[in-house]
Structure formats: structure tokens, C-alpha cells
C-alpha positions in Angstrom: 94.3 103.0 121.6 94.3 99.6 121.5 92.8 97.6 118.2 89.7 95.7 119.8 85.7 96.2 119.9 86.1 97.7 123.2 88.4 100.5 122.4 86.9 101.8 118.5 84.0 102.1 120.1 85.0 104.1 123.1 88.1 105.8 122.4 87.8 108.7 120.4 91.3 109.0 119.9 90.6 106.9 117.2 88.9 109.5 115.2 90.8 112.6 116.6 94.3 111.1 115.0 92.3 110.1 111.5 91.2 106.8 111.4 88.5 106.2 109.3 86.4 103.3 111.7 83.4 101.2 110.7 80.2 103.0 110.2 77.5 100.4 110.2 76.2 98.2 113.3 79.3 95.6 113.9 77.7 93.8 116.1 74.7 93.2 114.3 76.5 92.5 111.4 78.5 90.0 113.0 75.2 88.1 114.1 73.4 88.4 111.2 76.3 86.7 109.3 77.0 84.4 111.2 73.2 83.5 111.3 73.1 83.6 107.5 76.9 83.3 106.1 76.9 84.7 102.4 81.1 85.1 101.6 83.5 83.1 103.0 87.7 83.9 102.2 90.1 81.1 102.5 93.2 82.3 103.2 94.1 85.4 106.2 96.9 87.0 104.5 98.0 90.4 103.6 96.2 90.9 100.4 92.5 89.5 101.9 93.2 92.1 104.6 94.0 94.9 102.6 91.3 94.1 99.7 88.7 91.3 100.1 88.4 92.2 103.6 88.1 96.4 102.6 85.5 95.7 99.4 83.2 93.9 101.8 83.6 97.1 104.5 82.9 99.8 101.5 79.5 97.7 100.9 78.5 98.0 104.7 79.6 101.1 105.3 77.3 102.0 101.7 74.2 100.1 103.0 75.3 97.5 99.9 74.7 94.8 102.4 74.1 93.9 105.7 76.6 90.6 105.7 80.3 91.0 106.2 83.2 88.3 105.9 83.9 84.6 107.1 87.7 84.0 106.7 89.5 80.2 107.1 93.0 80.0 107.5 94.1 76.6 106.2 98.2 76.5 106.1 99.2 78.7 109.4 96.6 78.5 112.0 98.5 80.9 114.3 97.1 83.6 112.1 94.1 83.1 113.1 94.7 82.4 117.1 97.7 84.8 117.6 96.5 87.8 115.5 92.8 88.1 114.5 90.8 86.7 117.8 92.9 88.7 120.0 92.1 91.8 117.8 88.1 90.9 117.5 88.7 90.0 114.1 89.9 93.8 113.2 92.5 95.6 111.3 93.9 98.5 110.1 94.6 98.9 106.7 97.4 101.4 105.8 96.9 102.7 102.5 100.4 105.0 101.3 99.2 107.5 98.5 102.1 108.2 96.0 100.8 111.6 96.6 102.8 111.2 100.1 99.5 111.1 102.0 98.2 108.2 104.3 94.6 106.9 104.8 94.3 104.9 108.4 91.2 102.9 108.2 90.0 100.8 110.6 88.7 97.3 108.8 85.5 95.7 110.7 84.2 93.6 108.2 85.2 90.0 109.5 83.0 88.5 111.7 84.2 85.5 111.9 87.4 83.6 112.2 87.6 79.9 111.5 90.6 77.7 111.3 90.4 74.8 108.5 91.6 71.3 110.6 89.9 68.7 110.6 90.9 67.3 113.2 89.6 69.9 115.9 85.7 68.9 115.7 84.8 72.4 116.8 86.5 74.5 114.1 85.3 71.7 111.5 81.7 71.5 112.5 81.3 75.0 112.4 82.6 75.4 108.8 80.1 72.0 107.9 77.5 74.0 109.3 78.7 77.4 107.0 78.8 75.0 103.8 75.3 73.7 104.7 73.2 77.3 104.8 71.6 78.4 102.2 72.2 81.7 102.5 76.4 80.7 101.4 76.8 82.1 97.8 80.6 83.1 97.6 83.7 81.7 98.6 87.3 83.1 97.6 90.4 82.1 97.8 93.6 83.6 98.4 96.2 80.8 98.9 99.0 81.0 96.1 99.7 79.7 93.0 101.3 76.5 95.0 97.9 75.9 97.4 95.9 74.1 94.6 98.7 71.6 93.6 98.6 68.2 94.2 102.2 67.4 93.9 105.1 68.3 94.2 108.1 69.8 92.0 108.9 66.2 90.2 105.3 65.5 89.6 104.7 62.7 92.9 101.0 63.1 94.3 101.9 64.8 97.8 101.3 62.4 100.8 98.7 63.8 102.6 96.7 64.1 99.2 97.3 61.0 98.3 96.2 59.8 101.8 92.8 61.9 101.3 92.1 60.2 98.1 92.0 56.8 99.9 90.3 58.0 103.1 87.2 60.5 101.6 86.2 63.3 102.9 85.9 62.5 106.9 89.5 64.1 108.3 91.5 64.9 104.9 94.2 66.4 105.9 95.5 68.4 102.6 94.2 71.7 102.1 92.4 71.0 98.6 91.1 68.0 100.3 89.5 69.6 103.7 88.1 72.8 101.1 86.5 70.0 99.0 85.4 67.9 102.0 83.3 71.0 102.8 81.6 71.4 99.5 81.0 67.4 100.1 79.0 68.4 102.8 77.1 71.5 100.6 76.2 68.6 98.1 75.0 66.1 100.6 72.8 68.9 101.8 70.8 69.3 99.2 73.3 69.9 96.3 73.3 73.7 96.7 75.2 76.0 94.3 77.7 78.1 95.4 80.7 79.9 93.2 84.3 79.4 94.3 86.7 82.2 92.9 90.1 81.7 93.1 91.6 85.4 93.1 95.0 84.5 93.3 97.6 85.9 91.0 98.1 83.7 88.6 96.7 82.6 84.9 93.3 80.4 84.4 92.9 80.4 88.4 89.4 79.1 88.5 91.1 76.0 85.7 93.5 75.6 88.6 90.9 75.4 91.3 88.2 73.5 89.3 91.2 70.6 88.1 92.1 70.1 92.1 88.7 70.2 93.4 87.4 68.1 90.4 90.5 65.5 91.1 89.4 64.5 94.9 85.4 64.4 93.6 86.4 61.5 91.2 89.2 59.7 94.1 86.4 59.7 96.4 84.0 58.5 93.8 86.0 55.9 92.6 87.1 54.6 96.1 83.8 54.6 97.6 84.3 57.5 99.7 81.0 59.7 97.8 78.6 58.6 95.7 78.4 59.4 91.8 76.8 62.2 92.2 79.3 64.0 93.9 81.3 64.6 90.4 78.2 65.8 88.6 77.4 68.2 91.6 80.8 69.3 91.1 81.1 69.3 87.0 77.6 71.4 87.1 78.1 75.0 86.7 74.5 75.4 87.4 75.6 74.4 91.3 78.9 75.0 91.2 81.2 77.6 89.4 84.7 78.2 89.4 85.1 81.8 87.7 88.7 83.2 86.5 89.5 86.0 87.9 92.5 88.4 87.3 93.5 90.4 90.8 96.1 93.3 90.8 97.0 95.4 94.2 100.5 95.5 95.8 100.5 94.5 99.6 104.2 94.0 100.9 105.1 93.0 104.0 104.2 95.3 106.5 106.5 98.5 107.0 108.9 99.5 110.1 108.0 103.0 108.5 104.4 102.1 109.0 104.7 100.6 112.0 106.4 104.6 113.1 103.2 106.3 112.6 100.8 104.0 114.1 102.8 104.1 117.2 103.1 108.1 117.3 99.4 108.1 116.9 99.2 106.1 120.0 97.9 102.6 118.8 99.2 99.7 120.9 100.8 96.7 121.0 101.6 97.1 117.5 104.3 93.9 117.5 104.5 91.7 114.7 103.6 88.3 115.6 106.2 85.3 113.7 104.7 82.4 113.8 105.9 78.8 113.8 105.2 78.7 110.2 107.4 81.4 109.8 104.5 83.7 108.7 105.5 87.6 109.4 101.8 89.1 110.7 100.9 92.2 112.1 97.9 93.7 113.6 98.2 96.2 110.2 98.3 96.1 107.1 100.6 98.4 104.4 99.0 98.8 100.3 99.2 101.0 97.3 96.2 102.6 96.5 96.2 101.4 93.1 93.6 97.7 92.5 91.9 96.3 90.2 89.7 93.1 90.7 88.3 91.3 87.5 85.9 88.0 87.5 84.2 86.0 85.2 80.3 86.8 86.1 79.7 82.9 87.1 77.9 82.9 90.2 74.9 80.5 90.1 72.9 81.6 93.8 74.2 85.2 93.2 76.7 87.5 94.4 77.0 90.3 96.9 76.8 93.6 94.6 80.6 94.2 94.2 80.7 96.0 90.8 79.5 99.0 93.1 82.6 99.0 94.8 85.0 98.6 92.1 85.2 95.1 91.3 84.7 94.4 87.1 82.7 91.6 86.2 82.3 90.3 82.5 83.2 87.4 80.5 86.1 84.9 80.9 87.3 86.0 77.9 87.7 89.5 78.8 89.3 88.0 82.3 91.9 86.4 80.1 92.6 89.7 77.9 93.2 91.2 81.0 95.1 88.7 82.9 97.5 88.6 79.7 97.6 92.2 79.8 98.6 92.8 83.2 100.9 89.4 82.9 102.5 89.6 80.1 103.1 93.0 79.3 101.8 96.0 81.4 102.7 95.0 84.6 104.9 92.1 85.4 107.8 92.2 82.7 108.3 96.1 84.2 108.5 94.7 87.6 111.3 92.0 86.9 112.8 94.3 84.4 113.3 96.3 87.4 113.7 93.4 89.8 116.7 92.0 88.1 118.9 95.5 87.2 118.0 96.8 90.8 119.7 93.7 92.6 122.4 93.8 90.4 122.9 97.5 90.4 122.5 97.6 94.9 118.8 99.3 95.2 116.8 98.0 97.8 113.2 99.4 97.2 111.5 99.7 93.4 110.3 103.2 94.5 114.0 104.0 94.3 114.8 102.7 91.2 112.1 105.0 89.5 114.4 107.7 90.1 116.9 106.2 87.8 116.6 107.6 84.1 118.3 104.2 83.0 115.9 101.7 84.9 112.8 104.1 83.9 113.7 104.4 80.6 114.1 100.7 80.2 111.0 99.8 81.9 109.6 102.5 79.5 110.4 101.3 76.4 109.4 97.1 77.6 106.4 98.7 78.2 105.1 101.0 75.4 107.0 100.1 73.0 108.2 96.7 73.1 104.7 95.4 74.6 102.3 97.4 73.9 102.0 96.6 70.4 101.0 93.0 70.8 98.6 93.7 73.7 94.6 92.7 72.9 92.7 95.6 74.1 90.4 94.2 76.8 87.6 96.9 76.4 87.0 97.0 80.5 90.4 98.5 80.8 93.0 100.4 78.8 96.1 99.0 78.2 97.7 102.1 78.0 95.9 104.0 81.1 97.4 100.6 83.1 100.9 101.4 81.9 100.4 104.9 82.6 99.7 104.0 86.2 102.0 101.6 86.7 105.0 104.3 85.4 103.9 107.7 86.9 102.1 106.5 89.7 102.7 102.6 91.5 106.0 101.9 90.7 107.7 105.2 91.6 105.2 105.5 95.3 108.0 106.2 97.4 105.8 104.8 100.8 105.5 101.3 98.9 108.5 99.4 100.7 108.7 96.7 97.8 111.7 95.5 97.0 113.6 93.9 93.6 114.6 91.4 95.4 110.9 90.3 96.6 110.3 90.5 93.3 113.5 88.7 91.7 111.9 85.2 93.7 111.0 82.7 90.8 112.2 84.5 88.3 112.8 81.4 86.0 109.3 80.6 86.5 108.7 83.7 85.5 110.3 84.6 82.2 108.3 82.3 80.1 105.2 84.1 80.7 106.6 88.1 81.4 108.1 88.1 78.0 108.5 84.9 75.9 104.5 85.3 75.3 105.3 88.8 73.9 108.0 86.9 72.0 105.6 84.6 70.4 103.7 87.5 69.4 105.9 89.0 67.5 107.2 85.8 65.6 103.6 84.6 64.4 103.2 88.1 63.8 103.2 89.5 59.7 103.9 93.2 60.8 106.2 92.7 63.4 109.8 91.9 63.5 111.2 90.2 66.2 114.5 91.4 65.6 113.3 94.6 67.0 113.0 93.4 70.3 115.9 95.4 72.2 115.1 95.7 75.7 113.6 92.4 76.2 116.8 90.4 75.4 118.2 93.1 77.6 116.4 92.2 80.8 117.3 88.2 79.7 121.1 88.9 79.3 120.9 90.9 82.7 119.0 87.5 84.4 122.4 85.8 82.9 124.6 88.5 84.4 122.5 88.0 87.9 122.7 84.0 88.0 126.4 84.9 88.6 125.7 86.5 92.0 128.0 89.5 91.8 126.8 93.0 91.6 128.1 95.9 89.7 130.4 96.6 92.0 131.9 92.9 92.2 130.5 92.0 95.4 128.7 89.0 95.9 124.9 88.9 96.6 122.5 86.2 97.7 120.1 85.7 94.8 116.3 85.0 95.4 114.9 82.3 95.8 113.9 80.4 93.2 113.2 76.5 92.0 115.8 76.4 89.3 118.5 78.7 91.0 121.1 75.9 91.8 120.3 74.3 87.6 120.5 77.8 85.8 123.6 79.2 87.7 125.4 76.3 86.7 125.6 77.8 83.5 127.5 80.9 84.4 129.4 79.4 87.5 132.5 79.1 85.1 132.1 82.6 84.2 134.2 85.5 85.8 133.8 89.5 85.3 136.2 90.5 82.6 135.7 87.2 80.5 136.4 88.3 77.1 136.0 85.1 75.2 133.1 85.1 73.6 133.1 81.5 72.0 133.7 80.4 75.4 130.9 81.6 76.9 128.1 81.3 74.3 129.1 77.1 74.6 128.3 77.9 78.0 125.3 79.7 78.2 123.4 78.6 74.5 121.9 75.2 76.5 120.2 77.7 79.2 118.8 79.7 76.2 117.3 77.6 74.4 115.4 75.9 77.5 111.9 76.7 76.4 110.4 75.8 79.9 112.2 78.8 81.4 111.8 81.2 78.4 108.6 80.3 77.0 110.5 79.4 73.6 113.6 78.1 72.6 115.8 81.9 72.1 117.8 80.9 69.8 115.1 79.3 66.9 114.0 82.9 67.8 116.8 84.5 66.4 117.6 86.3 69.7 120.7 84.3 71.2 123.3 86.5 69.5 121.9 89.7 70.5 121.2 88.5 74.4 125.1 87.1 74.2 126.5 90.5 73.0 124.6 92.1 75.8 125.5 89.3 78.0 129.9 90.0 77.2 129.0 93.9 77.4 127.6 92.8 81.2 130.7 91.1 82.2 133.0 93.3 81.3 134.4 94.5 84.5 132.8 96.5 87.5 130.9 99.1 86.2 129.5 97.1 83.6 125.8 96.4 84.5 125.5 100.8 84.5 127.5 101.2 81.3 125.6 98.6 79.4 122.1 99.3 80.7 123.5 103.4 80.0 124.7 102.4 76.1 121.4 100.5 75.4 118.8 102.9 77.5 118.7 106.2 76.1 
């Protein structure tokens, strides 16, 4: 069994071991979109694989369209050349039910790889040619929170965008600046709309998108690279739109465990490709069954007919409600919650920690109690149906192989928005107290206790990555287990607590410093601490 054209088609151990394989006519699907492209994906990663890539195969396989998937790589081209090509563009998608089942299915959708460099003609010219048809109405992005900057951590324009700005749209050799190169070409023939959706996972996406694409449109404009109506083509969301868009589904890394069954089934050459880049890819890919895809309905030459597989369109209001939601309390704040107390406390998958009355009924109370009062209903889903799903059913799915140290990366860039929004909340609030806050101040006096790098044992551990690691554990570097002066340490630690930037609001004009600082001396205590504390405080 081995993952090509060839072999789905002719090899029915395919079907006799369960996978679920395309239904429709691939190979007129692949002509007919590349003949008429209609949604193109930037960015080949896990989560286009396991989602994008797997809406688009639920509307062939349901006669909901006749066009599959164009995707671009744009940062690892490897991806493309080492993984999807050699597999005819196919993959399997792994899906691990917490009800201990497996679905194997068989993803057939793309039919077409392209590789975004501008400086192979070949792979340019043919996405020119893509941005030129008619027929183009969507493209998506998957890229990070970090592919639409423009600069870097202290603010500087990065190099390569700063080069594009001068030199217009010809080779640009930035990301934003080849994407927007491409929609130069879409204006100049004939101005044609198009919507590009950002569904990465972070706040105001399509702001993000817009602000980057809408920053080269004016460089070029200004330096004689495009004329004037370049910006106005841009600026028009009657030609082009960029929709928010909030995105939830958890794709890690794909699984040994995973890897196991596909193998005992028979597939071959299963081995992960690592590319230059240092990009881990396989030809599979591992996910919850658990999604949820909102987006601002902003799509000015229309849209495939994705509310029919799942996907929730509405307002960019109601995108926001969500995206707060999901962000800032339903979601998120559970999974550092968990993140933070698992590293510390040695536990090396989420699922795991689900089984520790402590670490559920903290995440518990964060969630219901602590945030769910200051949560806007969004109407297109419930607030407390999300928590409900994230508690009984996502988190605790033993075949998910996420880990709290995945999630512990950027955790000061996190904070600010997990739980200092909910903070805000409750101080401009006239019914709410902030002082009732318990677990919240918790989960920031165990980040404290983490900075120092020692578990609950005493060992040392290597923290996440993360921007401001080397600043905030400077902090607590003068801190030891067993510290007992409290004085001492709150001289220490009070400049870290106030920083609004990583908290979202300066703790102590919040009147929660001397509460985090108890729990903070209660955490240092001595070995056994973190379980004592977390113990005292949880139940």
C-alpha cells in the first residue's frame, strides 16, 4: 500500500483495512481545477492538511463542487518537493476519537502543488496565471501569527521587505510581498475581486492580513513600482476582502503511535521527512475530531458552499464574540492552565493530566466559573457547550499526543490575552469583584514558580521557548525552593507583575499582587510544593 494515484486506485487493501478513499473523479477534478482554479491555501502544514484540505474533500465527495484545492508553500519549499509531489498531492488524515476509535481517510482534494519563489519562473508564472482566472474566488492562509509581520521583535522593517518595497512587485522576495505581488497581477488583469481569509489562530486575522498587504500596495505606489490604483483595488471591499475568521481544531505533530497503525495496516514508506528548514512532515496527518471554522461572510465573487460542511459564516462581530470566547476564556486560559502545572508537576501529554482531580478541577473552575461569567454569548455557538467539550471530551482524548510543554511556548505572549482580558472584565465590571478571582492568580503565581526552571521534585527542566524567557526569569533567578522571605521576594518579583505588556494590565493596580505572592511563597516552599499548593487551593 503505498500513498500514490496508482495504488488507491488499484489496491483494495486500501478499503479492506478501513480507509475511507476519495469518492468523486480525481482526475477530473484535478483538470477541471486546474483549468478553472476557485480556492487556493497558502501555507502546507498540518492544520491545512487535516482541515482545509478535508472541508474541500467532504464537498466533492457530496457533489458540493466539482473544484478541489491549489496549495502554495511559501517559507519551506521542501514540503512541497519532498512530501506532497512524491505522494500525487495525497494524504491521510488520522482522526483519534476520544471515544478510542480511529477514522483513516484518505485526502484527495489537492490538485495542485505550487511553490511561492519568485525566482523560479516556472512555479511563479503558474501562480500569475492562477491570480489572473476568473474563476479564482478564495484564497486562505495558514501561515502563523508571525508570517504577516513586517518586522522584526524591536520594531526594524525586516530586510527582504524592506528590499520589496523599493523593488515592486517583479521578484519580492518576502512572503507578504510575493502573496501581494500576485494580487498585483489579479488587479492589472482587470481588477478582479477575490476574498483573502486569513484562518490563522490568532485575533483580528483578516486586520493582520489587510495592514501587511495594504502596506506594500502604498510602498509600491509611492515608489513607482504600481500605479494609484493599485491601493484602491486593494482598499475596495467590493474587489477585495479580507474577512476575520476565528479557527479551532488541534493538529500536533504527527504521532509514533500513529505512525504504529499505519504501518500494521501495511501502508509504506511512512518516514517522516525533516527538512532543511527544520520542518517535521509526514506523509499523515494526526487531529482531534473536535473543529470549528468561523468567518466573516465577505466574499465579493462568492464562495464555495462551505456552511454545508460545517464551516459558520456570519458577521465580523459575531467572529470576534467568538474569537474572545475561545481566546480568552473557553479554550486557551484551560490549555495554559494546564500547560504550566503539567511541566512543573512532570506530565508529558495534556490527555494525562485530565486524569488529575487537581489539574481538572482547576481548569474547571478557570473555566465555568472564573470565565464564564464575563463571556458575551456569541449566538452561533454556546459558550458553555464549548467548555463542555473542551473538559469531557478534547482535552482528556487520550490518542491526542499534545503536550504542556507545546503549549507552555510563548506563554508571556500569552497571558495578556488568556486571562488579563477576563481581568479587565471583572474590574470595569459593577457586579463583579475581582477579588474573587482565585484560580487565575493561581495559574500566574505557578508561571512565577515555572520561570525558575525546577519541577516539583527539584529537578531542573528546560522551559519553552519563548521571546521574553531570558527578561522574565531574571526575576526569579535569585530565588531558591525553601525561600521563606517574603519581603525579599515580592521586591523581586512586583516589577514583573505589574508589566502590563505581559499581563494585559498592571496586577497590582488590580489588587491581585498580594494574592499571586502568597500563592507564589506557598509554591516555593520546598519539593512537593507545586502538588500541595495546587491540592490546598483546588478542591
Amino acid at each position: 500500500m503505498k500513498l500514490c494515484d496508482n495504488s488507491i486506485k488499484t489496491d483494495n487493501s486500501w478499503k479492506e483495512k478501513g480507509y475511507a478513499l476519495p469518492t468523486f473523479d480525481r482526475e477530473k477534478m484535478i483538470n477541471e481545477t486546474v483549468a478553472n482554479p476557485e480556492w487556493v491555501h497558502f501555507g502546507a502544514g498540518n492544520i491545512f492538511r487535516a482541515f482545509q484540505a478535508n472541508l474541500s474533500q467532504r464537498m466533492l465527495a457530496e457533489g458540493l463542487n466539482d473544484k478541489g484545492l491549489t496549495v502554495v508553500e511559501g517559507f519551506d519549499y521542501e514540503i512541497i518537493e519532498k512530501m506532497y509531489r512524491p505522494h500525487d498531492n495525497l494524504s491521510i488524515l488520522v482522526t483519534l476519537k476520544a471515544d478510542g476509535s480511529v477514522e483513516k481517510n484518505v485526502i484527495g482534494s489537492i490538485a495542485e502543488s505550487c511553490i511561492l519563489d519568485s525566482n523560479d519562473d516556472k512555479e511563479f508564472e503558474r501562480l500569475k496565471e492562477i491570480f489572473r482566472a476568473d474563476s479564482l474566488k478564495i484564497c486562505t492562509f495558514t501561515i502563523t501569527e508571525k508570517g504577516y509581520s513586517l518586522v522584526n521583535p524591536a520594531g526594524e522593517i525586516l530586510p527582504a521587505v524592506a528590499d520589496d518595497f523599493v523593488n515592486g512587485p517583479a521578484k519580492p522576495q518576502s512572503y507578504i510581498g510575493k502573496v501581494v505581488a500576485l494580487l498585483h497581477e489579479r488587479y492589472v488583469a482587470g481588477a478582479k475581486a477575490i476574498a483573502m481569509v486569513s484562518t490563522d489562530n490568532c485575533s483580528h486575522n483578516g486586520d493582520k492580513l489587510h495592514d501587511a498587504v495594504s502596506a506594500f500596495a502604498k510602498k509600491w505606489v509611492e515608489n513607482g513600482k504600481a500605479d494609484a490604483g493599485f491601493v484602491s483595488y486593494i482598499e475596495d471591499e467590493s474587489k477585495v476582502s479580507f474577512p476575520w475568521s476565528m479557527i479551532d481544531k488541534i493538529t500536533p505533530r504527527p504521532d509514533d503511535s500513529v505512525n504504529e497503525i499505519l504501518a500494521g495496516d501495511g501502508v509504506e514508506e511512512l518516514e517522516a521527512v525533516v527538512t532543511s528548514k527544520k520542518t517535521w512532515v509526514a506523509p499523515f496527518v494526526n487531529a482531534e475530531e473536535s473543529e470549528y471554522l468561523v468567518i466573516e461572510d465577505k466574499f465579493p465573487n462568492g464562495r464555495p458552499a462551505l456552511e454545508k460542511v460545517g464551516v459558520i459564516f456570519t458577521d465580523k462581530e459575531t467572529v470576534d464574540k467568538v474569537e474572545r470566547m475561545k481566546v480568552c476564556t473557553c479554550l486557551n486560559p484551560l490549555h495554559t492552565a494546564l500547560a504550566v502545572y503539567g511541566c512543573l508537576l512532570g506530565y508529558d501529554k495534556i490527555s494525562e493530566e485530565m486524569k488529575d482531580e487537581d489539574l481538572v478541577s482547576l481548569v474547571k473552575t478557570i473555566g465555568y466559573v472564573e470565565g464564564l461569567p464575563v463571556v458575551t454569548d456569541p449566538g452561533v455557538i454556546s459558550p458553555k457547550e464549548f467548555i463542555d467539550t473542551v473538559v469531557n471530551v478534547r482535552i482528556p482524548n487520550k490518542f491526542m499526543p499534545d503536550t504542556p510543554q507545546r503549549i507552555a511556548c510563548d506563554t508571556s505572549q500569552k497571558l495578556g490575552i488568556r486571562f488579563g482580558e477576563t481581568i479587565k472584565a471583572y474590574l470595569a465590571s459593577d457586579k463583579l469583584n475581582v477579588s474573587d478571582l482565585k484560580l487565575i492568580p493561581l495559574v500566574h503565581a505557578g508561571w512565577l514558580r515555572y520561570l525558575m526552571g525546577l519541577d516539583d521534585k527539584g529537578n531542573a527542566f528546560e522551559p519553552s521557548p519563548d521571546p521574553m524567557l531570558e527578561k522574565a526569569q531574571g526575576f526569579v533567578k535569585d530565588i531558591k525552593l525553601g525561600e521563606s522571605d517574603a519581603a525579599k521576594v515580592k521586591e523581586l518579583v512586583m516589577p514583573l507583575l505589574k508589566d502590563a505588556s505581559i499581563f494585559g494590565t498592571d496586577l497590582e493596580a488590580a489588587g491581585l499582587t498580594d494574592k499571586i505572592l502568597g500563592y507564589f511563597m506557598e509554591l516555593i516552599a520546598g519539593t512537593d510544593a507545586v502538588r500541595n499548593t495546587l491540592h490546598k487551593y483546588c478542591n
